[in-house]
N, C-alpha and C positions, 0 to 999 in steps of 0.2 A: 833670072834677071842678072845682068852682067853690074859689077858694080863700080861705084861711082869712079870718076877721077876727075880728081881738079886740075883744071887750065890753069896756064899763063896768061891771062889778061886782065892786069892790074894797075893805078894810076893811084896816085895819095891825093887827088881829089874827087873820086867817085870809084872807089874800090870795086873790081867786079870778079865775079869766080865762075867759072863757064861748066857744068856740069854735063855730064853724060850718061845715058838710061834708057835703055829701051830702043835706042835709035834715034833718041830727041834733043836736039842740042837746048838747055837752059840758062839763059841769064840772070845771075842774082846778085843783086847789089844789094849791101848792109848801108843801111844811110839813117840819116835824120831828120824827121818829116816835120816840115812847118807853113804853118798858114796865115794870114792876114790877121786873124781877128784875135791872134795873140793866146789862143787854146795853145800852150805845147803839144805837138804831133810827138806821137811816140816814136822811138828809136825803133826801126823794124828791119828786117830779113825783107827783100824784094824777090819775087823770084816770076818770071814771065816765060810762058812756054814758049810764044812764038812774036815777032814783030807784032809793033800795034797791039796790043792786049785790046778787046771788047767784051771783058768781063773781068771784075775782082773776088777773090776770095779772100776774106780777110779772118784768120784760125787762131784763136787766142790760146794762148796753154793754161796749165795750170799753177795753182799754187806752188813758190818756188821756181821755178821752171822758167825758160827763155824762149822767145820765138826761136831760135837756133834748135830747140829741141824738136821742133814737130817740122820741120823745113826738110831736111832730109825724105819727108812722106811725099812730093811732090813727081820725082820721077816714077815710086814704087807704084803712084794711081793708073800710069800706064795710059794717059788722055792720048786720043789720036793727035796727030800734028796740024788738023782742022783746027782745033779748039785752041784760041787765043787766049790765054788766062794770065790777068796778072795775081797772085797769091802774095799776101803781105802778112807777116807772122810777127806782128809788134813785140816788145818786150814790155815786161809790165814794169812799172817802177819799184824802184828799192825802197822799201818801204819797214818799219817796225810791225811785225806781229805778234801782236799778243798774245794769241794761242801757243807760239812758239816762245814764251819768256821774251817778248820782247825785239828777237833777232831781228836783224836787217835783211830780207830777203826779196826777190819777186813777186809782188803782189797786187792785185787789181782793186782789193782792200784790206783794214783789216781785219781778223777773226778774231772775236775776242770771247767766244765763250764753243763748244761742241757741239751746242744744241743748234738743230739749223733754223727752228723758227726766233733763235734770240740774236743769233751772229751778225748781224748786217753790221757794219760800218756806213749809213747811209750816204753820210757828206764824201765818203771814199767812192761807193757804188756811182753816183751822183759825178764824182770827179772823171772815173772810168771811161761811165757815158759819153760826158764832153769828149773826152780824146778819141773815144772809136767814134762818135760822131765826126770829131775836125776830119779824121781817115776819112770815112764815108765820102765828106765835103770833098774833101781832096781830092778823091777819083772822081766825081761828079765833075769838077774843074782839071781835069784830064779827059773828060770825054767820055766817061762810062756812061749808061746810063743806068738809072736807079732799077731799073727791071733785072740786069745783067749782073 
């Protein structure tokens, strides 16, 4: 696989980075995602293989970590140029976890003990939910549907 190189096609009000991989030209926009009912949409990585997306993937990372870290896998899957895919790689919020003394890091919530049946954060877990649900919303009111 030949590897990446970033385009020139950029604007200070919808930022975009045009990637190339396998043959596929990809669009991805960094943006700010929001919706009516007032859920903050998370900050995400956009990335769309081809016009008109009629499918989302939405790839959360993990602990610590940024949608920026798992965005780069989208060329490497190798999708033929039929498959329209928008993929969105949210970032989690900067959050205090406990596990780590406290730190300010990426987090979807937080850890406050090793054990995994004691860890939950639920009102965190709970908070999560809402925001990959407002996503979900979001692409449904873009026209995916729930199947795709």
């Amino acid at each position: 696989m030949s590897p990446l190189r970033e385009g020139a096609d950029s604007t200070l009000s919808n930022p975009r980075r045009q990637f190339y991989g396998r043959g596929a030209k990809l669009k991805c926009t960094s943006s700010f995602l929001t919706n009516a009912a007032m859920t903050d949409l998370l900050q995400a990585i956009q990335i769309e293989t081809a016009p008109t997306p009629d499918a989302t993937v939405i790839w959360m990372h993990g602990l610590g970590d940024t949608g920026e870290g798992w965005s780069a896998i989208v060329p490497a899957l190798g999708l033929p140029a039929s498959m329209r895919v928008r993929f969105l790689f949210p970032h989690a919020p900067q959050i205090p976890v406990s596990i780590n003394n406290g730190f300010v890091m990426p987090a979807w919530y937080d850890f406050k003990e090793a054990d995994f049946s004691a860890r939950a954060d639920l009102p965190g877990v709970r908070r999560s939910q809402a925001q990959v649900e407002a996503l979900i919303d979001r692409e449904r009111a873009r026209g995916i549907a729930d199947a795709r």
